[in-house]
C-alpha positions as CSV (number, residue, x, y, z in Angstrom):
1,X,-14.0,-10.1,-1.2
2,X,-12.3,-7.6,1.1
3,X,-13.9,-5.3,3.1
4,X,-13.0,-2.4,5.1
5,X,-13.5,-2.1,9.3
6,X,-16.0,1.1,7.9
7,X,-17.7,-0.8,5.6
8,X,-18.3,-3.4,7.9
9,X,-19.0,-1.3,10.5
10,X,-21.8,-0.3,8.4
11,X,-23.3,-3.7,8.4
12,X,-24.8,-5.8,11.6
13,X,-22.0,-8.2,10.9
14,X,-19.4,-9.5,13.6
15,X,-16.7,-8.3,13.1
16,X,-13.5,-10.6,14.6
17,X,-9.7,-9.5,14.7
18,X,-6.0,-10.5,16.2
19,X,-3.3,-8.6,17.1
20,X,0.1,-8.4,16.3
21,X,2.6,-7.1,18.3
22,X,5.9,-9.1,18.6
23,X,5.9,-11.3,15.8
24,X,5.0,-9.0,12.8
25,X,5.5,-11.4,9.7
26,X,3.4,-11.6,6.6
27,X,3.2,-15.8,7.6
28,X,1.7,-15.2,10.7
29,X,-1.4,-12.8,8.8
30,X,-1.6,-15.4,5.9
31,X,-2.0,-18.3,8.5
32,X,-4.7,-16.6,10.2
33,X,-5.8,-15.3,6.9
34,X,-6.2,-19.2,5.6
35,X,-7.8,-20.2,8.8
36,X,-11.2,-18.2,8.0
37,X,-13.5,-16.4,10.5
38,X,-11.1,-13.0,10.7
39,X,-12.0,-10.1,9.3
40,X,-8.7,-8.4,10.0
41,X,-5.8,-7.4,12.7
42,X,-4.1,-4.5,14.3
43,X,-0.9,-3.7,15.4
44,X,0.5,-2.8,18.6
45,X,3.1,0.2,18.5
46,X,1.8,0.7,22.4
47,X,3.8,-2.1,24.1
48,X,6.1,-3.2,21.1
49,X,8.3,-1.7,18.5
50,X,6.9,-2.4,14.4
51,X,8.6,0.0,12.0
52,X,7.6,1.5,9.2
53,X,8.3,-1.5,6.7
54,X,6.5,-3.8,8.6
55,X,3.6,-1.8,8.8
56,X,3.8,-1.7,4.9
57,X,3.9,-5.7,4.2
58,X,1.4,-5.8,7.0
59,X,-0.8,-3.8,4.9
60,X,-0.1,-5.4,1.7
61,X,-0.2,-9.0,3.6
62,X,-4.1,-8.0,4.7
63,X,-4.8,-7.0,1.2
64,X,-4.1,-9.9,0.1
65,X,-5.7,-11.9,2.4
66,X,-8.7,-10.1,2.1
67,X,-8.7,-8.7,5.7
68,X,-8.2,-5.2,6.9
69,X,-6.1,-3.7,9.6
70,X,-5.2,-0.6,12.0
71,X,-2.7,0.7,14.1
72,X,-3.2,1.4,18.2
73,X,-0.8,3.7,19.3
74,X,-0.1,6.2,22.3
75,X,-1.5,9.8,21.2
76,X,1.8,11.4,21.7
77,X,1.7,13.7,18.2
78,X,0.1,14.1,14.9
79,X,3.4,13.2,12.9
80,X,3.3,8.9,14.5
81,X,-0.2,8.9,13.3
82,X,0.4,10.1,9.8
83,X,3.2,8.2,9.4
84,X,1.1,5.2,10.2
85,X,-1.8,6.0,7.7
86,X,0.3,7.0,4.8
87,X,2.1,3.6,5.2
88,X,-1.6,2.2,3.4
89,X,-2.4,1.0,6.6
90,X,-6.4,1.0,6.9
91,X,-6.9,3.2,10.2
92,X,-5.3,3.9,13.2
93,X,-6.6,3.6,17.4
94,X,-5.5,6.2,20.4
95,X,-4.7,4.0,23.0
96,X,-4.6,5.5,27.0
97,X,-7.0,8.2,25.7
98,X,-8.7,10.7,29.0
99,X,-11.1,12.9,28.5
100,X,-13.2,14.1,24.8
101,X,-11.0,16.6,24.5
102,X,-8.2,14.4,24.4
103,X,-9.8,11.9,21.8
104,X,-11.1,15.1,19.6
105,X,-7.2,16.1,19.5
106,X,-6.2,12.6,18.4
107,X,-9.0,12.8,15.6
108,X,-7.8,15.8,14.2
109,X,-4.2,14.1,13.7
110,X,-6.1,11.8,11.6
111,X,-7.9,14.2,9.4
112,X,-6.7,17.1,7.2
113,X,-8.4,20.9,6.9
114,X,-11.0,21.3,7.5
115,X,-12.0,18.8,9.9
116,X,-7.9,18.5,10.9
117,X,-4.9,19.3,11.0
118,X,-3.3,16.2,9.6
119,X,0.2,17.4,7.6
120,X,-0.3,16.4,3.3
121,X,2.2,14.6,1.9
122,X,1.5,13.1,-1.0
123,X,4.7,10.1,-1.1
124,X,2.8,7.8,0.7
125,X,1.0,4.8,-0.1
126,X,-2.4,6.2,0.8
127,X,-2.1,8.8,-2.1
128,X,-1.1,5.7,-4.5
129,X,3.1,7.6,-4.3
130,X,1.4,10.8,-5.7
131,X,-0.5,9.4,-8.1
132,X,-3.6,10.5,-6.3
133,X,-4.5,14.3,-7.2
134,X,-4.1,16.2,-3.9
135,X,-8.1,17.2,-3.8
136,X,-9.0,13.7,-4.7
137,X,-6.6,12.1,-1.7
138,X,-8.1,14.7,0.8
139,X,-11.8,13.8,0.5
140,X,-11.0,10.2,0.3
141,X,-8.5,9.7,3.4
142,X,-10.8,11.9,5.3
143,X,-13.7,9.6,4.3
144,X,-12.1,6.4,4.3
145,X,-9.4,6.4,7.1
146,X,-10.8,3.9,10.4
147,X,-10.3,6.0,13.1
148,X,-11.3,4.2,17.2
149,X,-10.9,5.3,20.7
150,X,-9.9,3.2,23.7
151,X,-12.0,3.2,27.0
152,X,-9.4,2.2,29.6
153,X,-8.9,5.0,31.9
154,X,-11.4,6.3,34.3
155,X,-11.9,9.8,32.3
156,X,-12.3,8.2,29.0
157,X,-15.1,6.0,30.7
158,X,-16.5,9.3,32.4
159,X,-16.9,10.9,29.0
160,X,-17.5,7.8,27.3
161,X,-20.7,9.2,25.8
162,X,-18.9,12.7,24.7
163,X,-16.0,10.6,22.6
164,X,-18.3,8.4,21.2
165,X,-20.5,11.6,19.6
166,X,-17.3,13.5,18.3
167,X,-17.3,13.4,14.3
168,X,-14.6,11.0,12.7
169,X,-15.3,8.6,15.8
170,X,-16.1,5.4,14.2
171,X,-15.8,3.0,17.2
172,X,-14.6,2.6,21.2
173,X,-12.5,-0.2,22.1
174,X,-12.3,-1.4,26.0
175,X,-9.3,-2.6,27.3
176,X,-10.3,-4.9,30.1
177,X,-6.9,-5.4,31.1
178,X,-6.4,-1.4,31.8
179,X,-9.8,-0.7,32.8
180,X,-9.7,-3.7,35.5
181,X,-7.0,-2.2,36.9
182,X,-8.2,1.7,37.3
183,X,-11.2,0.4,38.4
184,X,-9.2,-1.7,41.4
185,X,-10.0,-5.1,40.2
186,X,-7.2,-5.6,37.5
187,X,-6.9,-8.8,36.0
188,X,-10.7,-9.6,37.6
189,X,-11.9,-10.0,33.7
190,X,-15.6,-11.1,35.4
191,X,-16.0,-8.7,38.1
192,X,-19.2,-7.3,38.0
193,X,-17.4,-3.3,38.7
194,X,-16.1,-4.3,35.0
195,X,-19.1,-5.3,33.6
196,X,-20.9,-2.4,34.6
197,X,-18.7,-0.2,33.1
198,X,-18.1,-1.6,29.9
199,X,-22.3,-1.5,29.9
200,X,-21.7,2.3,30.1
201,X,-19.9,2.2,26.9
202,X,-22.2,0.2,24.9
203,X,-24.8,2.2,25.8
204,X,-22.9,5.6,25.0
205,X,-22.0,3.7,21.7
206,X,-25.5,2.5,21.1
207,X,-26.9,5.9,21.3
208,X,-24.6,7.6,19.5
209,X,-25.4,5.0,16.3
210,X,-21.4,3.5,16.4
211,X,-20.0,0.5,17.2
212,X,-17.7,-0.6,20.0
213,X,-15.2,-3.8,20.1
214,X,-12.8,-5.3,22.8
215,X,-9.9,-7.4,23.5
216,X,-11.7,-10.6,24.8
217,X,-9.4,-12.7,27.3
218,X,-11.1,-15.6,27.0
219,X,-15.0,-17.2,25.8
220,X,-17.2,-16.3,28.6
221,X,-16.1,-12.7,28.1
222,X,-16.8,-12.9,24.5
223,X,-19.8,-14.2,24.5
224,X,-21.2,-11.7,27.4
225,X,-19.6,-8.9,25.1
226,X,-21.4,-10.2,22.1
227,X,-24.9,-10.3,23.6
228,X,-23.9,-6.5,25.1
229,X,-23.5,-5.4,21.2
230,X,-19.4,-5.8,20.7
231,X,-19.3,-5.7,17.1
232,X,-15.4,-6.2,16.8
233,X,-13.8,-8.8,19.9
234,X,-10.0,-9.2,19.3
235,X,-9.9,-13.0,19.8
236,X,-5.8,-13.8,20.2
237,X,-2.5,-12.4,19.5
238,X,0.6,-13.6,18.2
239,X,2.1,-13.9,21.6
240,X,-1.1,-15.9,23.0
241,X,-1.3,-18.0,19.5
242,X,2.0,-18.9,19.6
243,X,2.5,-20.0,23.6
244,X,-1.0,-21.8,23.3
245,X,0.5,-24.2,19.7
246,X,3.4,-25.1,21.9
247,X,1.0,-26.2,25.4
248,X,-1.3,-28.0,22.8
249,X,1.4,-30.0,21.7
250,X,3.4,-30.1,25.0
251,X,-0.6,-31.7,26.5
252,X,-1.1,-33.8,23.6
253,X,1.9,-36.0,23.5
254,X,3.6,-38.4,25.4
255,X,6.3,-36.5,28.2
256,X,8.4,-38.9,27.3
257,X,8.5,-37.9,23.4
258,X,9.0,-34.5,24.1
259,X,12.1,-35.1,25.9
260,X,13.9,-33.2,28.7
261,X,16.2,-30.5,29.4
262,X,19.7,-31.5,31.2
């Protein structure tokens, strides 16, 4: 039975994801879908192009597969963001966010009057193509819509504790990659400077009653995330998924029977 991120949120249940980014296919969700243990994905409009149709059978593809799914994306306007939600896409996250003011800006893209200042249109999929009545699609996007907030600069770590109290804020994400590296240990995914900091999160998220996930680059983070209270670790992307298939079966077979290059 599908769940949303929000509804799960709302439990004490893990909750793992992927990411897609450069190969956006309805296979690749289905695959993963099959596979069990995923409770949904998110696409990456941050370092890779996905338009608006594959955002669409993205959505329709986690449907079906009983998963849920968001959209990270630089906070560059309100119109990228409701284009994104009114594709039926579950939520949406602000990637290289800096201060509370910055992520309450961001929130109000995502919400219309009064919280907002979201633009209604009511052609898209998240008003059912108008067959939603206008009061009825307001209460229920504001409501329903997954909204998170990266931690991956130094101000959005400052103000970690103001972001995560501001209203329609229903998780933080760390990127360790990004916050390694304004920290000054980039790519040093078990320096203690990082682990301090993304302790500063959980904490901020833990008293402000929300949850907080992460991309994990590999188990040991994971499991020291977990035991710090990550409730959503992004375990692999298509990218990663893909390049680690081809080294399993480049390792597990003979050189010989793989051949070689003139």
């Amino acid at each position: 039975m599908r769940r949303t991120f929000k509804e799960l949120l709302a439990t004490d249940e893990l909750i793992p994801t992927f990411a897609l980014a450069r190969i956006v296919h309805p296979i690749m969700i289905e695959m993963a879908g099959l596979a069990g243990g995923y409770r949904g994905f998110w696409l990456d409009l941050e370092h890779a192009f996905v338009s608006t149709e594959q955002m669409v059978v993205a959505g329709l593809a986690a449907k079906a597969n009983d998963m849920d799914c968001f959209v990270r994306l630089a906070p560059t306007g309100y119109s990228p963001v409701t284009q994104c939600l009114e594709t039926g896409i579950g939520g949406v996250m602000a990637a290289q966010i800096h201060s509370a003011s910055h992520a309450e800006e961001f929130v109000k893209w995502t919400k219309f009057a009064p919280r907002g200042n979201r633009g209604l249109n009511m052609s898209g999929r998240d008003a059912c193509y108008t067959h939603k009545p206008a009061t009825q699609f307001i209460q229920e996007a504001n409501r329903d819509h997954f909204v998170a907030i990266q931690v991956e600069t130094l101000g959005a770590l400052a103000e970690a504790d103001a972001i995560a109290a501001i209203d329609g804020v229903d998780l933080l994400f760390i990127g360790p990659a990004d916050l390694s590296l304004a920290l000054g240990v980039p790519g040093q995914f078990h320096a203690e400077k990082l682990w301090e900091a993304i302790a500063h999160v959980a904490a901020a998220c833990r008293n402000r009653g929300i949850g907080w996930g992460a991309v994990v680059p590999d188990p040991k983070f994971c499991e020291r995330a977990v035991e710090l209270g990550c409730r959503m670790p992004t375990i692999g992307n298509d990218v990663g998924i893909v390049r680690r298939g081809i080294e399993w079966f480049q390792n597990s077979f003979a050189p010989n029977s793989l051949g070689k290059r003139s």
